[in-house]
C-alpha positions in Angstrom: -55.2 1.2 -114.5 -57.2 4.0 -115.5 -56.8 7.8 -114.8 -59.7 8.0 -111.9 -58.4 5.1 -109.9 -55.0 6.1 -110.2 -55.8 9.8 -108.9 -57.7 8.1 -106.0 -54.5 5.9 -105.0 -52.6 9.3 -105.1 -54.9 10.7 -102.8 -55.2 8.3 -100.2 -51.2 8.0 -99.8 -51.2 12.1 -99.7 -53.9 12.6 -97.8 -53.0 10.2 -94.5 -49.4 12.4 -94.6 -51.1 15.9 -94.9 -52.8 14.7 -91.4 -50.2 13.8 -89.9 -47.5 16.3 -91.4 -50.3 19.0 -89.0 -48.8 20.9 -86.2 -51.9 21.2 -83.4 -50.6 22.2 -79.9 -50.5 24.3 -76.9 -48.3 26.7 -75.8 -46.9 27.7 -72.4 -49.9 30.2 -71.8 -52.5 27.7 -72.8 -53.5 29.3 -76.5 -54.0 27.2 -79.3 -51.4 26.9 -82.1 -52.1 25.1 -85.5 -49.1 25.0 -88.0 -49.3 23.2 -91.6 -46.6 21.3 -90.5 -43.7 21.6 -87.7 -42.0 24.9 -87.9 -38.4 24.9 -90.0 -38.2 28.7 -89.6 -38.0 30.4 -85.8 -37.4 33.6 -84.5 -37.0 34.0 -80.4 -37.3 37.2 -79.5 -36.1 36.4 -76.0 -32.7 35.0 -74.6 -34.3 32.5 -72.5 -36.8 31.0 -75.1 -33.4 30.5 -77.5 -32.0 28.6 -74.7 -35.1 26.8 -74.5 -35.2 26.3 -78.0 -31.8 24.6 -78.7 -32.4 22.5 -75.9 -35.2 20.8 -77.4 -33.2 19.9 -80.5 -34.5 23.3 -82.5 -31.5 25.3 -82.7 -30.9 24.7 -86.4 -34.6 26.2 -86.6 -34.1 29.4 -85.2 -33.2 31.8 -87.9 -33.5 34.8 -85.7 -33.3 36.4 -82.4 -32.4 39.6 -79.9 -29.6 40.5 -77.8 -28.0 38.6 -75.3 -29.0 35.1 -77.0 -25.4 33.4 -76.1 -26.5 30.4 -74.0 -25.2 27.8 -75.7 -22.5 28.8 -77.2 -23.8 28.1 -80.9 -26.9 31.0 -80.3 -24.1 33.2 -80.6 -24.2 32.8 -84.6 -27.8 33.2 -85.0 -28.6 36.7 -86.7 -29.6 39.4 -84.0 -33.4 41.8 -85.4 -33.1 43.6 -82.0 -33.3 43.2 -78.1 -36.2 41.8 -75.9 -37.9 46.0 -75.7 -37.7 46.6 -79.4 -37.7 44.5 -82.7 -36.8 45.7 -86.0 -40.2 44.4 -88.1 -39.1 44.8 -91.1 -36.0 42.5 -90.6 -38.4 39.9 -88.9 -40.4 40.1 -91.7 -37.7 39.4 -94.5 -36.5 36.5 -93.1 -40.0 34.6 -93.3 -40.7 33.1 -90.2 -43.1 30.2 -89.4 -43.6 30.8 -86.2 -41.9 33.6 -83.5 -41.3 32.2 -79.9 -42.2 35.5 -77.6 -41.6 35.9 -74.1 -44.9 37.2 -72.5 -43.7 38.4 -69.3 -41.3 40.9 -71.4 -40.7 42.6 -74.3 -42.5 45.5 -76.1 -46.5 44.4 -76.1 -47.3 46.8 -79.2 -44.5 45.6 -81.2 -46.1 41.9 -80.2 -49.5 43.1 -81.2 -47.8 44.3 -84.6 -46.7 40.9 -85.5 -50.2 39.6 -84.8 -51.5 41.8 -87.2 -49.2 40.6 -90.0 -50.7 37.0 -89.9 -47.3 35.3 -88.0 -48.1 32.6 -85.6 -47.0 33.5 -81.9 -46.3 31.2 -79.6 -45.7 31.9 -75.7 -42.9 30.4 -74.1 -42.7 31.0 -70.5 -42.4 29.3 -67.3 -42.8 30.5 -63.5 -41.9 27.1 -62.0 -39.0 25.2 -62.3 -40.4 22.1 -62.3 -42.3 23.3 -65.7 -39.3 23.5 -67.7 -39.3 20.1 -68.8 -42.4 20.1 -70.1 -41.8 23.3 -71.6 -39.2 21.9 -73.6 -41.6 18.9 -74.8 -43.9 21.6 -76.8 -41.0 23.5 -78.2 -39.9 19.7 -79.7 -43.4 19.3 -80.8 -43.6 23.0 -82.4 -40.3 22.2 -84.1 -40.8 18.2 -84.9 -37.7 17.5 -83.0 -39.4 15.5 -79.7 -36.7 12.8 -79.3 -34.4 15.0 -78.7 -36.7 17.5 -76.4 -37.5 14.0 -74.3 -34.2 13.4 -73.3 -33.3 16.8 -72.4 -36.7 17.2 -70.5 -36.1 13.8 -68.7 -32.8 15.0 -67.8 -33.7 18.0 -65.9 -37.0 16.5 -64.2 -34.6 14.0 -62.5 -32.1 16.8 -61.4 -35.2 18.7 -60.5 -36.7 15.9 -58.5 -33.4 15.3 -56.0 -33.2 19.0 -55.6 -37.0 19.3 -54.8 -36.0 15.8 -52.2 -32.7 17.3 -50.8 -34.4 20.4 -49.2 -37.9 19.3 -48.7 -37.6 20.1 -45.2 -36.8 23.5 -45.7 -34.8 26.0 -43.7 -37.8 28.4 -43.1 -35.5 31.1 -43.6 -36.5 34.3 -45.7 -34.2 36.1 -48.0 -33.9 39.3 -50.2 -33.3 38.7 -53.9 -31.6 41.7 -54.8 -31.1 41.7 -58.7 -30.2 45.5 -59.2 -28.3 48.0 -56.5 -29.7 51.7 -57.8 -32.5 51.7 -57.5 -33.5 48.3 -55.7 -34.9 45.6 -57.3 -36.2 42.2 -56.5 -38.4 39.2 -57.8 -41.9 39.2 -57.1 -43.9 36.1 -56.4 -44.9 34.5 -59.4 -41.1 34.6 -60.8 -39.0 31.8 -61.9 -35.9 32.7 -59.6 -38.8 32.8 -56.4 -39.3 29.2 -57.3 -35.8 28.6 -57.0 -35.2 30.0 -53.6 -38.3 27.7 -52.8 -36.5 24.5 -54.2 -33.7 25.7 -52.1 -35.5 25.6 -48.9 -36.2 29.3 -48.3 -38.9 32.1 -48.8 -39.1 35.2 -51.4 -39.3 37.7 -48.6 -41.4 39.6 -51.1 -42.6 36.6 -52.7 -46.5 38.5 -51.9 -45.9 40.9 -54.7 -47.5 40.2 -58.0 -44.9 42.0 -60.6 -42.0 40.1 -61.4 -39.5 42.5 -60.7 -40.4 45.1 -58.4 -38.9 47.8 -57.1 -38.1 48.3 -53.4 -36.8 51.0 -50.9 -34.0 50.3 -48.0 -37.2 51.0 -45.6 -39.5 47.9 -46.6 -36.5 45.8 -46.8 -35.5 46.6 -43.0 -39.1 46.3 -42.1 -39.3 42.7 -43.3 -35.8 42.1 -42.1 -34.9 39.2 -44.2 -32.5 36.0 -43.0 -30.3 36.3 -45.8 -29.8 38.6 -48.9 -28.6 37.1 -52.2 -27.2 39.7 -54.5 -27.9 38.0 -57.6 -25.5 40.7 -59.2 -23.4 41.0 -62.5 -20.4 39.9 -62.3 -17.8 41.7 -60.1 -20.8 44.0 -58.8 -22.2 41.5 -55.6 -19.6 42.7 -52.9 -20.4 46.5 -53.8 -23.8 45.6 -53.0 -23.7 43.7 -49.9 -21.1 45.8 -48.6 -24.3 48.8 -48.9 -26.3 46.6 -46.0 -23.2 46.6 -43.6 -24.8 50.1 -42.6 -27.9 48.5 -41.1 -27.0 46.2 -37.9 -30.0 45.1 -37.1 -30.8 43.3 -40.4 -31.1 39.6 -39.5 -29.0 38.8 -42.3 -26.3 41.5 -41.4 -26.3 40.1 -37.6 -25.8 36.5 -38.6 -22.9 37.3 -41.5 -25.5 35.8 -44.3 -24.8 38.2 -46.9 -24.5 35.8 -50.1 -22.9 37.1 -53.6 -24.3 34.9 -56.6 -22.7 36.4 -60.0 -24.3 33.6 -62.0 -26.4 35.1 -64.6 -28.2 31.6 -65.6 -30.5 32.3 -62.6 -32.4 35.3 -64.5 -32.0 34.1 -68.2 -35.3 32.0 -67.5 -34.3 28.7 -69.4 -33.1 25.1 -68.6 -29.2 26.4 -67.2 -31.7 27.8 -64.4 -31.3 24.1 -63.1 -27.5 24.6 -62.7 -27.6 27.9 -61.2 -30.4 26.4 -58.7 -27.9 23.9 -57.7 -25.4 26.1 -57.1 -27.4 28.6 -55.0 -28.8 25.7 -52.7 -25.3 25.2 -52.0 -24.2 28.3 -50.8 -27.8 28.5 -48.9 -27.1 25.0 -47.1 -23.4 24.6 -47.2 
């Protein structure tokens, strides 16, 4: 066979792979993403997108990530370049990254823009509903070519999703402060993932109209909404401290009635798929 021919058989078996070895997909905010092929090389730069991540299958990907990245247990061995407000470029850069998962709703947006600049692909992992994660989970395993085991994962937590979404579909029409911080107060706004989890439970974001994530309150809007219950969604040891602070107002709904509910389980706010667990066990302290 001659030269030509041969170089045309060659190119007709590499061609075909080169196709298919193409990463085209979408990410959690809708944008585009094309990679040559699916990424090896990940950082996170946020706790809940590493959770995400080796959930999917991609743990052995991510060669990077901030702070706090300790859910599961084997994140805790993945080199640290910084927390979710401030990266250290220059470290990101060295260990050549494909791609870098980002968390939208946080982190420091100049920092982001900076990382833009230098040509890395970004891609947005974030959810606001629980009943997204699993899908969410199916694009990481697409960005990191490791779908199989992203599909299992995903399927598992759309069932346990579905029979909670089942269980309290009738709702308890009850309102309830989310407090996640004492001084000075904060809660979750509407468009939060832990608002969609008090709505799975059977109950209302008493500020669930406000359109920041995590806004700040005073005592005075709280007693004027007079909530049914107040979670204190608290770290761990701190929720009495805080419920013990609305004793002082009587007339709160949730005082009168004794609902004043301490949840020290941090998988509520790190925004991946243990948010399932910690649902479960906050519907069950909301309908013992």
């Amino acid at each position: 066979m001659n030269r030509p021919a041969c170089l045309l058989i060659v190119l007709a078996i590499v061609a075909p792979m080169a196709a298919i070895a193409a990463v085209q997909l979408t990410d959690d905010s809708g944008a585009q993403l094309t990679l040559a092929a699916p990424a090896a090389r990940i950082v996170s730069l946020a706790p809940g997108a590493t959770e995400m991540l080796f959930a999917a299958g991609a743990g052995d990907h991510v060669i990077a990530t901030v702070e706090y990245s300790d859910v599961p247990p084997a994140a805790k061995r993945v080199p640290r370049i910084g927390d979710v407000v401030s990266v250290d470029i220059e470290r990101l850069v060295a260990v050549h990254p494909e791609v870098v998962v980002i968390w939208p709703g946080g982190g420091n947006a100049a920092e982001i823009e900076k990382i833009a600049r230098l040509g890395i692909p970004l891609y947005r992992q974030e959810v606001s509903h629980v009943a997204d994660l699993p899908e969410s989970i199916r694009r990481l395993g697409r960005l990191a070519g490791t779908s199989p085991v992203a599909e299992r994962k995903a399927q598992e937590l759309a069932g346990r999703i579905a029979t909670l979404s089942q269980r309290h579909a009738a709702g308890l029409h009850l309102t309830v402060l989310l407090q996640v911080w004492n001084r000075p107060l904060y809660t979750v706004g509407g468009h939060q993932l832990m608002t969609d989890a008090l709505r799975l439970c059977g109950v209302q974001n008493v500020f669930g109209d406000l359109s920041e994530p995590g806004p700040a309150v005073d005592v005075e809007a709280v007693l004027a909404r007079n909530p049914d219950i107040i979670i204190a969604a608290a770290p761990r040891g701190e929720a009495a401290g805080w419920l013990a602070d609305w004793k002082r107002f009587p007339n709160l709904r949730a005082v009168r009635s004794g609902r004043l509910i301490p949840f020290e389980d941090e998988r509520l706010s790190r925004l991946g798929p243990s948010v399932v667990e910690a649902t479960e066990a906050l519907c069950r302290l909301i309908n013992p």
